[in-house]
C-alpha positions in Angstrom: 72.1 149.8 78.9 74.2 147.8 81.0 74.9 149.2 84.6 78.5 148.8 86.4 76.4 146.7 89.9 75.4 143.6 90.5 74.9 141.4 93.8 78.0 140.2 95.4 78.6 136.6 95.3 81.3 135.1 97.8 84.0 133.2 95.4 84.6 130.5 97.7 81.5 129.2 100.1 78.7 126.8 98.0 75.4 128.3 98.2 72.7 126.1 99.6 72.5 124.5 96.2 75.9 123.6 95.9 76.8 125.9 93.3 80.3 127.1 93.9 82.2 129.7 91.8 85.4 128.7 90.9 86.7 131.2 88.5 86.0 134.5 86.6 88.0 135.5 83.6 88.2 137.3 80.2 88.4 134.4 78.0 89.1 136.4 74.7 89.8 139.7 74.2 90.7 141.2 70.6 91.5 144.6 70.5 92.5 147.2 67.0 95.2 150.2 67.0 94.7 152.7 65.1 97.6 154.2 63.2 100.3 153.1 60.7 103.1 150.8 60.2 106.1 152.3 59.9 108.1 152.3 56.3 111.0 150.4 58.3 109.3 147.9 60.1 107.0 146.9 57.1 110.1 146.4 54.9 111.6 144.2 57.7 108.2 142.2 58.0 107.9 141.5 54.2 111.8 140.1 54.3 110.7 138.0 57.6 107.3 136.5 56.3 109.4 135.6 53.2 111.9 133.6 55.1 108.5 131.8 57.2 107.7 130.4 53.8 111.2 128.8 53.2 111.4 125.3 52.8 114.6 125.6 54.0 115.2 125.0 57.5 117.9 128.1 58.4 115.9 130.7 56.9 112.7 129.5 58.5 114.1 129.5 61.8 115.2 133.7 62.0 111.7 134.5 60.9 111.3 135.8 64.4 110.4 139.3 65.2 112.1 140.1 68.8 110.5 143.1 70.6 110.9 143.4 74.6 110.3 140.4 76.2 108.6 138.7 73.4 110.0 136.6 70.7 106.7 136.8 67.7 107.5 133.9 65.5 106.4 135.7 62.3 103.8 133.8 59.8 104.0 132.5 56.5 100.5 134.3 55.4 98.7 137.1 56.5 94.9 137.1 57.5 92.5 138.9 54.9 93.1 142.5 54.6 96.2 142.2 57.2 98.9 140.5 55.6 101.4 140.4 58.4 100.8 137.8 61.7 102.9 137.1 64.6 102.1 135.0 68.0 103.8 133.6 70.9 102.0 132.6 73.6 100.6 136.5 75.1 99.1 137.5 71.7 98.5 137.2 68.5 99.1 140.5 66.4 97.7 141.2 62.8 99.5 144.3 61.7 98.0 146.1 58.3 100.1 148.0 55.5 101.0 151.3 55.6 98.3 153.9 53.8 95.1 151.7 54.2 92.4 152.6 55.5 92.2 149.9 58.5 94.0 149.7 62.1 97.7 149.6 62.4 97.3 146.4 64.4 94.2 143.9 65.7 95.4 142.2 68.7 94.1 138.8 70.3 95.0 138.4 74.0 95.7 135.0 75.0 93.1 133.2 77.2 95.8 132.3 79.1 97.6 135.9 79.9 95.0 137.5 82.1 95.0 135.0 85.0 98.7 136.7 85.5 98.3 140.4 85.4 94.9 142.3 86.2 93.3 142.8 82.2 94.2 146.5 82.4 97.7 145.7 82.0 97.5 144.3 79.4 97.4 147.1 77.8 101.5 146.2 77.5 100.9 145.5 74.2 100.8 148.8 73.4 104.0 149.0 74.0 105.3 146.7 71.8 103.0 148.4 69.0 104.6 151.2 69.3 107.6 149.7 68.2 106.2 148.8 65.4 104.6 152.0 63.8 103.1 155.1 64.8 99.9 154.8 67.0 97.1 157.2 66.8 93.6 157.3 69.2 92.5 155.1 71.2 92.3 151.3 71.0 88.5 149.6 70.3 87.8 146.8 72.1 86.4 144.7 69.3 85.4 141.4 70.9 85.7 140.5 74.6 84.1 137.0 76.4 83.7 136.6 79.9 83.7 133.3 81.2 82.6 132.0 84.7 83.5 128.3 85.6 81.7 126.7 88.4 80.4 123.3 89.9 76.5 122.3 90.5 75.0 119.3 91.1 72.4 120.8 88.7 71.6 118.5 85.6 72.9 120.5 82.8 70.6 119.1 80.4 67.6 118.5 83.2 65.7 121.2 80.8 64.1 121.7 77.5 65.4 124.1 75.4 62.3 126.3 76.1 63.2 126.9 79.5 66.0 129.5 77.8 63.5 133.0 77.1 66.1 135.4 75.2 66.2 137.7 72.6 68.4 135.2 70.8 66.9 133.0 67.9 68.8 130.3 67.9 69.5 128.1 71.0 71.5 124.5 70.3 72.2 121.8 72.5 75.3 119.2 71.8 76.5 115.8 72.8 80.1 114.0 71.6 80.0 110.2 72.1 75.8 110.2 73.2 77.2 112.4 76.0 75.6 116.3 77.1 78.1 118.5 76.1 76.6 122.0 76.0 74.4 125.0 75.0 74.8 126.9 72.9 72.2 130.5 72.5 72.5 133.0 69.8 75.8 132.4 68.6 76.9 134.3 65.4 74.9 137.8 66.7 76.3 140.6 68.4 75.9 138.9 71.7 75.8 134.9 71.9 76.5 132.3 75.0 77.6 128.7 75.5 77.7 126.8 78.7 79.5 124.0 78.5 81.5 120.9 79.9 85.2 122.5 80.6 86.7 119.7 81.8 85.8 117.7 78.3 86.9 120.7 76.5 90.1 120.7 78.7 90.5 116.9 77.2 90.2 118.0 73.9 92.1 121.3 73.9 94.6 120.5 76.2 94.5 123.3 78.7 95.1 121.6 81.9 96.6 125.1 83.7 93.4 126.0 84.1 92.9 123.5 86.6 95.6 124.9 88.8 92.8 127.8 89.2 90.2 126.1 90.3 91.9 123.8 93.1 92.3 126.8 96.1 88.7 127.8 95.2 87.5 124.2 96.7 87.4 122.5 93.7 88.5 118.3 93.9 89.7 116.3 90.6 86.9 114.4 89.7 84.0 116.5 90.2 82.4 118.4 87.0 82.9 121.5 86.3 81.0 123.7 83.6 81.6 127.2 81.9 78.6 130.2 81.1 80.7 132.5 78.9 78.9 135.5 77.2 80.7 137.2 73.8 80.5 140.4 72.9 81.2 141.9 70.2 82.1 145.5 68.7 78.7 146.5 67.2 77.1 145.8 71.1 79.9 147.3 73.0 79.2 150.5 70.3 76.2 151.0 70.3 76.5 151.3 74.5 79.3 153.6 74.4 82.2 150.7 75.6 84.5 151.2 72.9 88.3 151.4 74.7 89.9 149.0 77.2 88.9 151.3 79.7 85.6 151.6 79.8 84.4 147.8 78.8 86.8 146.6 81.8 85.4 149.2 84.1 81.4 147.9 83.1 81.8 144.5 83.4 79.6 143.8 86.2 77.3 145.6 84.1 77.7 143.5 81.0 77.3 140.2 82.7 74.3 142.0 84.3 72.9 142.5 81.1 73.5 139.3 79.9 72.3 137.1 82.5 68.8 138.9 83.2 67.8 140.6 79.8 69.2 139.4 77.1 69.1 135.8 78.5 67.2 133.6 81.6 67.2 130.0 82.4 63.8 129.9 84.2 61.6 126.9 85.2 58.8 127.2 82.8 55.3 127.8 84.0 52.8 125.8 81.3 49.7 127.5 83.2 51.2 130.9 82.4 51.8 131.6 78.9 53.6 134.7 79.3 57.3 133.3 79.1 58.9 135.8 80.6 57.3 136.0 83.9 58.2 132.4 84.7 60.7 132.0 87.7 64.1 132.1 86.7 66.0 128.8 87.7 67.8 128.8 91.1 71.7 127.8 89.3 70.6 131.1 87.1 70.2 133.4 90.0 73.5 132.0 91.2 75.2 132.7 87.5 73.6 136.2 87.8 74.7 136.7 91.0 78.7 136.7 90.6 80.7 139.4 90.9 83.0 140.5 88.9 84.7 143.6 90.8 85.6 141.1 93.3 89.5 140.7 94.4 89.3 137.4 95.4 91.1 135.9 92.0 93.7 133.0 91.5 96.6 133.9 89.9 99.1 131.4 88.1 102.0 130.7 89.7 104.2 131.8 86.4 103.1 132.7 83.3 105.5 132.7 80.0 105.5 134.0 76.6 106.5 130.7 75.2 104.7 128.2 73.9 106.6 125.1 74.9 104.7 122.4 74.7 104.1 120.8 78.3 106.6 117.8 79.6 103.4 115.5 80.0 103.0 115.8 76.3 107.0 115.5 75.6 107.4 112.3 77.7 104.0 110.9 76.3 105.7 110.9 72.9 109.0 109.6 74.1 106.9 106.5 75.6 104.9 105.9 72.9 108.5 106.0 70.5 110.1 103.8 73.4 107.2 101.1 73.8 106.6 100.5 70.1 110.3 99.9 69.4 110.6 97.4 72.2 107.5 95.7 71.1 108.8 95.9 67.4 112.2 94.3 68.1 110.8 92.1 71.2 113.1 93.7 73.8 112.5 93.2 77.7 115.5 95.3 78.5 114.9 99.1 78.8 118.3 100.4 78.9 119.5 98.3 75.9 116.2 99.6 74.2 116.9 103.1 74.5 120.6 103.2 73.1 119.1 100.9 70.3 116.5 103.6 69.6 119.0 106.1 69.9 121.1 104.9 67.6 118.8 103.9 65.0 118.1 108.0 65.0 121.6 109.3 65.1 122.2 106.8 61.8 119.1 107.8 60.2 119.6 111.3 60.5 123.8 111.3 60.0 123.1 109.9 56.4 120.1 112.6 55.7 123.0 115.1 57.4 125.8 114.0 55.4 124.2 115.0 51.4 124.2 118.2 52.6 127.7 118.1 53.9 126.6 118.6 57.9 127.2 116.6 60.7 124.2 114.7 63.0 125.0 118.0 65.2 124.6 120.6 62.9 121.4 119.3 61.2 119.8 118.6 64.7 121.0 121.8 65.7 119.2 123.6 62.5 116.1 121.6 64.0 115.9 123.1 67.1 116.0 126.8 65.8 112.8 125.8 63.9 111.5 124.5 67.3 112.3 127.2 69.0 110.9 130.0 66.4 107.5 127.8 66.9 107.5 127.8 71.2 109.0 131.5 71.1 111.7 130.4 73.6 114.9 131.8 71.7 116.2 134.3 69.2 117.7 132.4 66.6 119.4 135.4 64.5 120.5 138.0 67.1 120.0 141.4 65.1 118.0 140.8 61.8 115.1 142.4 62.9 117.3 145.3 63.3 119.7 144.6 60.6 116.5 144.5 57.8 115.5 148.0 59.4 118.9 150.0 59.4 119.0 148.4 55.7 116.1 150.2 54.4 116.9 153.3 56.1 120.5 153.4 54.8 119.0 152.6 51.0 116.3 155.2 51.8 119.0 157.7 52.8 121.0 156.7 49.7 117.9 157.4 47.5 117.5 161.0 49.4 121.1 161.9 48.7 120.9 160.6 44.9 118.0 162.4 44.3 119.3 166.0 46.3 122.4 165.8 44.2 120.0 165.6 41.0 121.1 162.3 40.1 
């Protein structure tokens, strides 16, 4: 079983190899509730997820489900046996029906939430469950990955795939373009691994705020830098008695542990010694085993929201993009005369879509914006509902309870 040690590693000065840690961090972290939905909110839910699968602007926009700080933009569909989903940009929450046999609510952290608050409070969203319905027990930690991003000059793909030794089966390696991308190790069981180019994933996901992170730990734009994260899952975490928040977050020097020296190895093999697992374990691997995770010395972000608003890099890239094709289109040199062109092209395209519905340019782009806004979480667009759709099936429940005490 994993133990709750391992060997400190300083955060911020390269070891004599040049690996240098620049971040740890709970990548994903998926918890379940137990307990039940209340009758209230689950009548409100079924009213909002119908309004998320209007065509109809309006409607679409107040499927929002305010609660404390957060504004959950409520789904159109459910997720197998949990028909009820809503996410902004701190978690994503699958809530079950009332009487089933199944958590009240499965919960996905946001890989971006922890950097701001130490991962024990995020227990906040239990909180905002209890809201919701009436919780019972403690929460399971069904899935949790810790990452560790770092820089090497190592070769990430210096080695043949028989230099991994693990308990794992399958072990894949991946290039994009005739370019190294990653490893992948047992991926699909109750433990698996990938190490992997972050900064091309960063290109292709578009999660440039993790950058920020890495910048006071020494790191320069430009230089590589790679991710090991481990994932494990319930049926692991079970069977070593980590099942709430607690306890996983209090062994997690003892998971990585685990991880990094039994379960897998990078080691430099030995072809007079066929007896894998006494071959030397690579030097970047006793650096990757080394790290410690009890250690204070984190980088938080400077803010952190529960919007998702887009970033303004992407907004003005789209703007440009809009801007340059008109001028090329119409052969204009002139920017300013450009931009009211382009403007006005769109306030008379969208007046005349406006007008057959009897609405002015504002009021339709207003209507737009709501929808916008239910998407980045960023405002309520029908103070109340929520509310409103509860206190209505209360008052018809207490209407039914009166009919039925006066025998009618």
């Amino acid at each position: 079983s994993p133990s709750n040690t391992a060997p400190h590693n300083s955060n911020t000065t390269p070891l004599p190899d040049g690996f240098r840690l620049l971040r740890l961090a709970v990548d994903s972290l998926y918890l379940s509730f137990p307990g039940e939905l209340n009758a209230a909110t689950y009548s409100a839910l079924q009213k909002l997820k119908a309004l998320a699968q209007s065509e109809h602007p309006e409607p679409l926009a107040s499927s929002q489900y305010p609660v404390g700080s957060h504004v959950f933009e409520v789904k159109d569909k459910g997720t197998g046996l949990f028909p009820f989903t809503l996410v902004d940009n701190a978690y994503r929450i699958q809530l079950s029906r009332p009487g089933k046999k199944l958590p009240m609510a499965y919960v996905q952290v946001s890989a971006q939430y922890p950097p701001t608050k130490s991962p024990k409070d995020i227990k906040g969203a239990q909180a905002l469950l209890s809201d919701m319905g009436d919780l019972a027990g403690v929460n399971t930690v069904s899935r949790i990955d810790l990452a560790a991003d770092f820089s090497s000059p190592v070769i990430m793909d210096s080695w043949h795939r028989s230099a991994w030794v693990t308990r794992a089966s399958e072990i894949h390696s991946y290039a994009k373009d005739q370019q190294f991308t990653g490893w992948t190790v047992g991926m699909g069981g109750v433990i698996g691994c990938r190490l992997y180019d972050k900064i091309k994933e960063i290109v292709h996901s578009g999660k440039a705020w993790a950058m920020n992170l890495w910048i006071p730990m020494g790191w320069k734009l430009g230089e590589d830098v790679w991710r090991l994260e481990f994932e494990f899952k319930r049926d692991f975490l079970k069977e070593r008695g980590l099942s709430s928040l607690d306890t996983v977050l209090g062994n997690l020097n003892g998971l990585w542990s685990y991880a990094t020296t039994e379960w897998l190895r990078l080691t430099v093999p030995n072809e007079a010694d066929a007896t894998r697992s006494r071959w030397p374990t690579h030097h970047l691997w006793e650096s990757l085993a080394s790290v410690d995770w009890e250690s204070t010395d984190s980088v938080l972000l400077d803010r952190y929201s529960n919007a998702r608003t887009p970033t303004d890099l992407r907004l003005i890239t789209v703007v440009l993009g809009a801007l340059s094709s008109y001028m090329a289109a119409y052969q204009l040199d002139n920017r300013a005369e450009a931009i009211d062109q382009l403007l006005g092209k769109v306030y008379e395209h969208y007046s005349f879509i406006a007008a057959k519905s009897g609405e002015t340019f504002d009021e339709y782009l207003q209507k737009r914006v709501n929808v916008k806004s239910r998407e980045f979480n960023t405002s309520i667009n029908a103070p109340g509902l929520k509310d409103n759709l509860k206190q209505d099936f209360l008052d018809a429940g207490a209407d039914a309870y009166r009919r039925a005490s006066k025998g009618h």
